[in-house]
N, C-alpha and C positions, 0 to 999 in steps of 0.2 A: 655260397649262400644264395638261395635264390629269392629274386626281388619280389616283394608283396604290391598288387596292386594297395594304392590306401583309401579305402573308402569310410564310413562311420557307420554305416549300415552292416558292419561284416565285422567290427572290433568296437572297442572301447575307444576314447580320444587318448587314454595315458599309453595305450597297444599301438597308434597311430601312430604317435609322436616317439613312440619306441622302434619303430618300423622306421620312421626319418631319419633316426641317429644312425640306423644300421643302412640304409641306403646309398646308393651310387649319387654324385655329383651330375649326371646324366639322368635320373629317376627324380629328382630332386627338381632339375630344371622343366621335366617334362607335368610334373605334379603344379608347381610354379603356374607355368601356361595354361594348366587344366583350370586353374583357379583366380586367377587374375586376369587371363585374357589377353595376356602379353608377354615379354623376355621377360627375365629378369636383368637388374640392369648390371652393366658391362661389368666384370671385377667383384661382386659382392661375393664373399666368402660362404663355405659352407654353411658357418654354424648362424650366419642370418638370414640363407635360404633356410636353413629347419626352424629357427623362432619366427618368420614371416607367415611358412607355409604350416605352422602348428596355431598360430595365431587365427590365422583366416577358417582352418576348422573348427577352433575354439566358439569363434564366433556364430559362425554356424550353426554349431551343434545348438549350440544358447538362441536362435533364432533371430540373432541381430544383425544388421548390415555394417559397414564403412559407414553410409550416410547418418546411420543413426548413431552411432556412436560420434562420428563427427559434429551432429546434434548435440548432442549429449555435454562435448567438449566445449563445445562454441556458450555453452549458456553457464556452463562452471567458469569459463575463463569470464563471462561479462560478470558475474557475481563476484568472483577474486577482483577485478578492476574496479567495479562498485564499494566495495569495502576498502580499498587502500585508497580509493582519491574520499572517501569518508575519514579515513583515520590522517591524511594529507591535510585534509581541510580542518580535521581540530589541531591541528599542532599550528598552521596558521594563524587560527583565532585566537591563539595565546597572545596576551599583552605584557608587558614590561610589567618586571613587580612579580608575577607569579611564582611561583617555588612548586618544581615538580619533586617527590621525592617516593623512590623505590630503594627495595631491599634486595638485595643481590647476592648469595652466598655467604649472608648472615652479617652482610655491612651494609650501613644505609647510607645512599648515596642522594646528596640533594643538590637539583639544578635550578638556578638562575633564570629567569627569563630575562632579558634585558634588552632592550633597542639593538636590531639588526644580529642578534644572537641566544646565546646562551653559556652560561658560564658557569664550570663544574670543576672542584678542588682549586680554586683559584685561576682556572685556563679558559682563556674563552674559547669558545668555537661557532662555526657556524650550521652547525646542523644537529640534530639529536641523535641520528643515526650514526655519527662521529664519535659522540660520548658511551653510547649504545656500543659501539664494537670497542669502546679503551676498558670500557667496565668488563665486557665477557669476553672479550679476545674474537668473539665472532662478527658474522655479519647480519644483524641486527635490522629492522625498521625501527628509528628511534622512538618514532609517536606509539608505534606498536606496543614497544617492549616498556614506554612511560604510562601507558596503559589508556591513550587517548586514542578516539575513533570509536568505533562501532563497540558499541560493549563496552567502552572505558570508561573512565570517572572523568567525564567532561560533562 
């Protein structure tokens, strides 16, 4: 079979990345260096030289960089961190005495606030995110899933 150069100027991106599947391990690393400007590194298997080197023409094609999409990450990940030390901070300001209560697969589940805890079906514990994963079996943000923070009923 003979080897295609890949360019996006001469195919489609789905022809491109169809072209990388059928490709030599050797065309793959030469495509690599045409596009990054370096080896790739030592050991990486085929099938992450073709989702690396299908990625960076995807990106291309779309007119965006590394940088900007680095952009792009860097300002979603301070708004995820802004929202959990927000929904961190109402579950703090909860005082002794308070009574959280949520519905959960049709049982209504009600917790305790109490001095240096929280206490649920008669157990205490010390986190909400502890009662949050015994209620669903998963792993849960407790203040999240109690419905405090940003958008909750605090």
């Amino acid at each position: 079979m003979p080897e295609v150069e890949l360019t996006l100027s001469s195919c489609t991106i789905e022809q491109a990345i169809t072209d990388l599947e059928n490709s030599s391990r050797d065309l793959l690393v030469d495509r690599w260096r045409s596009l990054y400007r370096s080896d790739p590194p030592k050991g990486i298997g085929k099938r992450l030289l073709i989702g690396a080197i299908a990625f960076e023409l995807q990106m291309r094609q779309a007119g965006r960089s590394r940088s900007s999409l680095r952009r792009h990450l860097e300002r979603q990940a301070k708004k995820q961190s802004a929202s959990n030390q927000e929904t961190v901070a109402a579950a703090q300001k909860l005082k002794p005495g308070t009574r959280l209560i949520r519905e959960w697969n049709g049982s209504t589940h009600t917790v305790d606030i109490v001095d240096n805890g929280y206490v649920w079906n008669g157990a205490r514990y010390r986190s909400l995110s502890a009662i949050a994963r015994a209620i669903t079996g998963a792993r849960w943000s407790g203040p999240r899933f109690f419905g405090l923070g940003s958008g909750g009923a605090l």
